[in-house]
C-alpha positions, 0 to 999 in steps of 0.5 A: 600852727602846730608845725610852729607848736612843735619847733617852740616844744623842740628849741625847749627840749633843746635848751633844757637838755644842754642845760641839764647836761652842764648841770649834770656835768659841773653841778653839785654832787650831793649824797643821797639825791640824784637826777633824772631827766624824762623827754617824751619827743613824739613817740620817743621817750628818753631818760637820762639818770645820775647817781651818786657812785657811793649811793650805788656802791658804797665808794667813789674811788677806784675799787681796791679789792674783788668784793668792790670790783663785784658790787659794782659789777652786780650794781651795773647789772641791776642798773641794766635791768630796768624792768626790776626798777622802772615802771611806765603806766599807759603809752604801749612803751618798748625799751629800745636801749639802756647803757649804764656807764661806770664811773670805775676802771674795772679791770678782771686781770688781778695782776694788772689791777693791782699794779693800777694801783700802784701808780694812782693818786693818794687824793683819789678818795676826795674825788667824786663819781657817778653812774649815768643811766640812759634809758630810750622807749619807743611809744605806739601811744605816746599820748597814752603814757600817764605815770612813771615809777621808779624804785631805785631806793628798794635797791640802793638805800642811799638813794634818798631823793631822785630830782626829776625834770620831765617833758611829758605831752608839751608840759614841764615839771619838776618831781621828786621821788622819795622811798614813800612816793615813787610814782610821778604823774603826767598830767594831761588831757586825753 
């Protein structure tokens, strides 16, 4: 039975991750709401986190001077460091990778960023972008794992809303977080 459990909890992980990801990749692009999604799979633990590049930055097209190539290198980096922004309550969880992706072009050289620009696209301002975050702990008690916080909005003030779907302990759900609550509870027996 639990073999037949654990392939049923697995196919739906499946479905809601290819699902989620063709709505991250073709869905709305909104201002001020982004989307998380958490998995716990055993004792892996994955999140996955789309953010609006101008809640993060302040812009979407490419940068055109080094005061925007700076805010998003600084906003990387802050990205990057997750225990500044991310919270788990309970579990024994050790990050084990974070990799932010950059919807720019960032390019130190001066000289060959600024023929770059030369040659981009007058509509480039119409286009929108995002910063991905991809996040994975690894568990010693994953059974343990009860809440998880995120304070992204202390950071980045556009941030509004952050939609999270979540797989915790064969349970689904779906939270939002705002500025006056950024805890989500994983209900569960122990």
């Amino acid at each position: 039975m639990k073999v037949v459990s654990n392939l049923i909890l697995f196919m739906f992980c499946l479905v809601l991750t290819v699902s989620i990801t063709i709505v991250l990749a073709v869905g709305a692009h909104e201002h001020g709401k982004s989307y998380m999604t958490v998995i716990l799979d055993d004792s892996i633990l994955s999140m996955s986190l789309k953010l609006s590049a101008s809640d993060v930055v302040g812009f979407e097209y490419q940068p055109t001077n080094e005061k925007e190539i700076e805010v998003i290198g600084q906003s990387t980096l802050l990205l990057n460091d997750t225990d500044k922004w991310l919270a788990l309550t309970g579990g024994a969880c050790i990050q084990k990778t974070a990799k932010v992706t950059s919807p720019f072009d960032v390019v130190t050289d001066k000289h060959q960023h600024e023929h770059e620009h030369e040659h981009e696209h007058k509509n480039e301002r119409s286009v929108h972008h995002d910063f991905l975050v991809d996040i994975e702990y690894s568990c010693k008690r994953a059974a343990a794992l009860v809440a998880l916080e995120v304070n992204l909005q202390s950071f980045f003030t556009d941030i509004h809303q952050i939609e999270v779907q979540w797989i915790i302990h064969n349970k689904q759900g779906l939270s939002v977080i705002e500025s006056s609550n950024q805890e989500i509870m994983f209900n569960h027996e122990r």
